[in-house]
N, C-alpha and C positions, 0 to 999 in steps of 0.2 A: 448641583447648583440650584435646580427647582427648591430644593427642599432648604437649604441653606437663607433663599430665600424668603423663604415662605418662615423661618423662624424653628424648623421640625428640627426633632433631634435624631444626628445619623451615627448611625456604630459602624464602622469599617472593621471586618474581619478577614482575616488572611494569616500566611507564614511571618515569622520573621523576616524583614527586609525586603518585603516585597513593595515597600511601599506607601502603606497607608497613611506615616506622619508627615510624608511627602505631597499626598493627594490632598490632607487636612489645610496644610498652607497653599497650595495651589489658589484653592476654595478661599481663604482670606484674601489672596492676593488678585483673584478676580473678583473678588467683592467689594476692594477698594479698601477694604479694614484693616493696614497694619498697623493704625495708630488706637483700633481697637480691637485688640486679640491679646488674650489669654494662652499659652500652651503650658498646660498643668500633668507635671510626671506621677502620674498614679502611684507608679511604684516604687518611689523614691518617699513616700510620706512615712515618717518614725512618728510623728502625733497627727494624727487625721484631722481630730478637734482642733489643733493649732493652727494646721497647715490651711484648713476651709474656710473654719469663724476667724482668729485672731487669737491673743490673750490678752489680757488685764499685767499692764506693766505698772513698775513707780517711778516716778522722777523727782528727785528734793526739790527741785522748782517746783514744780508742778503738779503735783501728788500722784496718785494714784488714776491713771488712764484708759480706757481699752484700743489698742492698736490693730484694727481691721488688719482682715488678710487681702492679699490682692483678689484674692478671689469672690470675697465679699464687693470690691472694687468693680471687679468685672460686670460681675450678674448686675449692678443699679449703672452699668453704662447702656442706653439704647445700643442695638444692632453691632453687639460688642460679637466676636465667633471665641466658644472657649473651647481649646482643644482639651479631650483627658485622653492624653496618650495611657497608654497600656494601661488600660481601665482595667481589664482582666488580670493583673500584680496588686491591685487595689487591695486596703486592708476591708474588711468587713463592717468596719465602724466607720468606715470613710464612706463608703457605697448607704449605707443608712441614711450617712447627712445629706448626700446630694441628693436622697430617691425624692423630698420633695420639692427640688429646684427643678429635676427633669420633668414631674408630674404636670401635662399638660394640665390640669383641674387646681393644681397650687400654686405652683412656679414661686417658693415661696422657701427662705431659707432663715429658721428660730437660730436666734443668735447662744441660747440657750437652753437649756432643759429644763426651766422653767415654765410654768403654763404661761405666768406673761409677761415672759421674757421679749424684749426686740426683734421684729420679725422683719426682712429684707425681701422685699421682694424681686422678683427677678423682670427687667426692665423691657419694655417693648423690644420684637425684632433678635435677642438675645442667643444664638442657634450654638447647642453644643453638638460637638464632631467627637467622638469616641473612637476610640481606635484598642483592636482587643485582638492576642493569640488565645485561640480557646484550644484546649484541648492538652492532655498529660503529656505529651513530648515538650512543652515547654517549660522552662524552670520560672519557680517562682511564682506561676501562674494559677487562679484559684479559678473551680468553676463558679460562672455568675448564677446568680439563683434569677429565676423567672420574673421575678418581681423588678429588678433592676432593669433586664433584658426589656421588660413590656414597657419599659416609659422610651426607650428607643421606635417612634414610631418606619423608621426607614434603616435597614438592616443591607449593606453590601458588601458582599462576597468576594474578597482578591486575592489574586495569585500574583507568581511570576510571568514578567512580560513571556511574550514567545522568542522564542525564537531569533526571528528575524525583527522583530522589536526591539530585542536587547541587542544584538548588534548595529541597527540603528542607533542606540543610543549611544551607542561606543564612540560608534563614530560619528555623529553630533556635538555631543559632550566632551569627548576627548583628541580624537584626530580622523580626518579622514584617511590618514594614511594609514590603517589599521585593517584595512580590511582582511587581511587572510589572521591575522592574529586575533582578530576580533572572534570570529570563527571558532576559533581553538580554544579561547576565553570560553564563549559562551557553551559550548558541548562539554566542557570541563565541569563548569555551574550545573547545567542539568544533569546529568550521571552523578554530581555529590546529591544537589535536590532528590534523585531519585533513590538513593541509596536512604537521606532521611525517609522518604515514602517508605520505604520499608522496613523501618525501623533501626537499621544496620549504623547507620552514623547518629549522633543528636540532632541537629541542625543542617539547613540548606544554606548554601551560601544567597547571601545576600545581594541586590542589585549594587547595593553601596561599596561590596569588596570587588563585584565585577569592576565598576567602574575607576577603582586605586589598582586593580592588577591592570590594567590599560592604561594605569597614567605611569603606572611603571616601566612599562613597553616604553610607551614613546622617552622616557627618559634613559633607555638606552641597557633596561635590567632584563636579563634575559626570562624566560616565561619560567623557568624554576625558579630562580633568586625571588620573582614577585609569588610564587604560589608560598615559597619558603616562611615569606615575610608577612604576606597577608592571610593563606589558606593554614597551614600546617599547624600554627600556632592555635590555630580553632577549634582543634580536635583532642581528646588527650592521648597520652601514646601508654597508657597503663596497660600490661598484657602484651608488650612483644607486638610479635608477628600479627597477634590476631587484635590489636588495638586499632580503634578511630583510625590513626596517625597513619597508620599501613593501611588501610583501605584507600584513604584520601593520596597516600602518596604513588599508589597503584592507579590511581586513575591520571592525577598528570602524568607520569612517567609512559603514559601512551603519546603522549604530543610533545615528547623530547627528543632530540636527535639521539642517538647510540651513543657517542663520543661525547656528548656534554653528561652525562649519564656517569659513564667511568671515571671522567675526570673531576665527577662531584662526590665518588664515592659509591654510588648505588647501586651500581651491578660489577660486576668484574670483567675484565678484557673478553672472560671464554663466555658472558652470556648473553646470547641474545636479547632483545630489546622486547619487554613484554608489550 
């Protein structure tokens, strides 16, 4: 919030779904700014130059035009928060245009590659919030080079809530009548989390599928049918026995009754309950 304040640019790094584009709106909506805010999907850009500057459209009225981008829009609003979600999926060409919008010394975005071309600058108060997966376990994700990284003057570090944070939220968010399920929810999340640490699966599950496997409970789906529907689908099952799919389905089938088990198919009458 200090820094949010104060106009600095912050990079929120962490896992997948831990969070971060969650914390970036918090931050707008304690700032009072949701009639000024930007959330810009990095890695959703097919023309960087399109998606940042605009382009030059025709109309038979009207001839020949240039139709700013929102984002051009954003940066010349005072005290505007631009989120760039998964900055780190960014194209290469995209992270060029903005390194002198974040440059504290520029703050200044050429509308072209021209030397005197239209230059926009970036408006008093303007804070962008970054949000990045660094690292090769994530698809799609490019490492950022130092240059991008250093106009980030405020860099934080997140994880998965704990513990007993995420069951808090379970039961905040979703019911309090959860609590032993909540329980079973969350040690499920961390043993796959732990399994990504180790390289063994791709991804950890996310806060955002803890909290749809909990709203599945209260609606009455049993703790397999929501892993079935939320979890299982997340993993690939290429390889059999030794696929994603079977590891993940080894870890719920610890927090299933014996009898719901058999009669879903998983183990057979003569095997005990792993």
């Amino acid at each position: 919030m200090r820094s949010a304040k104060r106009g600095k640019n912050i990079l929120l790094v962490g896992p997948t779904g831990c969070g971060k584009t969650l914390a970036a709106k918090c931050v707008i909506e304690a700032l009072g700014q949701q009639s000024n805010q930007l959330i810009f999907n990095c890695g959703s850009t097919q023309d960087p130059r399109t998606a940042i500057i605009g382009k030059t459209l025709f109309d038979k009225d009207v001839g020949t035009f240039f139709n700013q981008s929102p984002f051009v829009s954003a940066i010349s609003t005072p005290n505007c928060v631009i989120v760039l979600d998964e900055i780190s999926r960014g194209h290469p060409e995209f992270w060029n245009l903005i390194i002198p919008a974040l440059d504290e010394t520029q703050r200044t975005l050429r509308l072209d590659e021209k030397p005197d071309s239209p230059v926009v600058k970036v408006a008093d108060g303007v804070t962008f919030i970054a949000t990045a997966n660094i690292g090769s376990e994530y698809t799609a994700t490019r490492l950022m080079d130092r240059a991008l990284l250093g106009r980030f003057s405020v860099k934080i570090e997140m994880d998965y809530l704990t513990k007993d944070d995420e069951i808090g939220l379970i039961l905040e968010e979703v019911s309090q009548s959860l609590t032993d399920e909540a329980e079973a929810v969350v040690e499920i999340a961390n043993l796959i989390r732990d399994l990504a640490r180790q390289g063994k699966v791709h991804t950890g599950v996310s806060t955002r599928a803890v909290l749809e496997i909990a709203g599945l409970l209260v609606d009455n789906f049993s703790l397999l049918e929501a892993a079935q529907m939320v979890l299982f689908t997340d993993y690939p099952d290429d390889g059999g026995v030794e696929s994603e799919r079977t590891l993940i389905k080894q870890v719920v089938q610890k927090f299933i009754p014996t009898d719901e088990l058999i009669t879903a198919g998983l183990i057979s009458p003569t095997t005990s309950q792993p």
